[in-house]
C-alpha positions as CSV (number, residue, x, y, z in Angstrom):
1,X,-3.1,1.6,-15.4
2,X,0.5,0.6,-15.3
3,X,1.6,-1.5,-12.3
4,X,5.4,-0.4,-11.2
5,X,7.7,-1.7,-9.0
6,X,8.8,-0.1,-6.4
7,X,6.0,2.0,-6.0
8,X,3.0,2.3,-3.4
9,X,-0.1,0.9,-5.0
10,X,-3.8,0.3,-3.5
11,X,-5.6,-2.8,-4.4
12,X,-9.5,-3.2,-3.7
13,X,-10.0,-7.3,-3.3
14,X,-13.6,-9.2,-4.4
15,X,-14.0,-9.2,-0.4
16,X,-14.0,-5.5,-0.3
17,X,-11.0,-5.5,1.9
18,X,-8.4,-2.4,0.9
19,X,-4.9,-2.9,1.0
20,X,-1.8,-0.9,0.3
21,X,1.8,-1.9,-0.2
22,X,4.5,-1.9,-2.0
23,X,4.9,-3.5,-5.2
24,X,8.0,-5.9,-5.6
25,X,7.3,-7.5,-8.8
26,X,4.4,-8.9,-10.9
27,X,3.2,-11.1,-13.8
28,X,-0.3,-12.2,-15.3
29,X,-1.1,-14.2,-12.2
30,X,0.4,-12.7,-9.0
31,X,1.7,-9.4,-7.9
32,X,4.6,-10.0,-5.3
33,X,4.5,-6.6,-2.4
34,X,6.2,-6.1,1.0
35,X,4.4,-4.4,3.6
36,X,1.1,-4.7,3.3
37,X,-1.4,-2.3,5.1
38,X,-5.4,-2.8,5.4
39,X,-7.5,0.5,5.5
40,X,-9.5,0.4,8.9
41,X,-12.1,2.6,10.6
42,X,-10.8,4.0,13.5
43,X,-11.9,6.9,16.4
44,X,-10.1,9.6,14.0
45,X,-11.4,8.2,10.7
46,X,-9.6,6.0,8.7
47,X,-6.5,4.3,9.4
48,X,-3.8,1.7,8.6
49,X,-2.9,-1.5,10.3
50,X,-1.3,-4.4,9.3
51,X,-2.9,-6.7,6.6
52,X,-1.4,-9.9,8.0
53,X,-0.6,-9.7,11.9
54,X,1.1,-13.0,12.2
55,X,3.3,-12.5,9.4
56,X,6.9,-12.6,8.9
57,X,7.4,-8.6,8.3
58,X,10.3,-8.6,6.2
59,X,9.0,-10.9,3.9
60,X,7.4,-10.6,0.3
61,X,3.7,-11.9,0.2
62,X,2.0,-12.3,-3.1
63,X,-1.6,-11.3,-4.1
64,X,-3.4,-13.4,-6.6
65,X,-4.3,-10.6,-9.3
66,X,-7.5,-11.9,-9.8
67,X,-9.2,-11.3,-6.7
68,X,-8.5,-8.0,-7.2
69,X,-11.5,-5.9,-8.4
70,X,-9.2,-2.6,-8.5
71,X,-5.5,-1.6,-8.6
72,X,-4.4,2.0,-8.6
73,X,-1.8,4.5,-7.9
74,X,-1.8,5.4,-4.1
75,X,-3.2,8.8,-3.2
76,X,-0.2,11.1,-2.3
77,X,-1.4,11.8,1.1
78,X,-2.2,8.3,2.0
79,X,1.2,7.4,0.6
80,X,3.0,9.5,2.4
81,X,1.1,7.9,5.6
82,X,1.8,4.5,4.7
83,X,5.9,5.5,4.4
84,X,5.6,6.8,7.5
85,X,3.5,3.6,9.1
86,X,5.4,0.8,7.7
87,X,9.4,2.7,7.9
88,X,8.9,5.5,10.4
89,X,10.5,7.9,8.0
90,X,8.6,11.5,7.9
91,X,8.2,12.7,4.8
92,X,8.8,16.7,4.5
93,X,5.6,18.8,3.1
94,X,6.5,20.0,-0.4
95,X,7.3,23.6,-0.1
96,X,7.9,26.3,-2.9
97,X,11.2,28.1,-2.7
98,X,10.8,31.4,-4.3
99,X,13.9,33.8,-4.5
């Protein structure tokens, strides 16, 4: 799997903890992401919350690659969740245009 910058990525960590966030830049070592969201149980199933809460928000926090057991795209439902959570942005269903 390619990492890419500026995309929404999950990462699965040796802890089991799941995170999501976007990715600002990597290397061998250490992947570099801004907003950072855990995945949570909740009363309506899963959810998001924040990864770090006493955290500077508007920062860049970097994730040591190798505690990281799996790294993947971000499901396109869950990614349009996490827009929403972290910028409060809605993102428009995908609709067909037939004329």
């Amino acid at each position: 799997m390619k990492i890419e910058k500026n995309q929404v990525h999950s990462f699965k960590f040796t802890s089991g903890e799941e995170v999501i966030a976007r990715v600002m830049d990597f290397d061998n070592d250490w992947i570099s992401v801004s907003d950072p969201v855990a995945v949570a149980p909740g009363p309506q199933g899963m959810g998001l919350i924040p990864a770090m809460f006493t955290m500077d928000h508007d920062q860049t926090i970097s994730i040591n690659i190798h505690n990281c057991v799996l790294i993947g795209h971000t499901d396109e439902s869950v990614r349009v969740k996490y827009i929403q959570a972290t910028t409060g942005l809605t993102v428009p269903d995908k609709k067909i245009v037939m004329g």
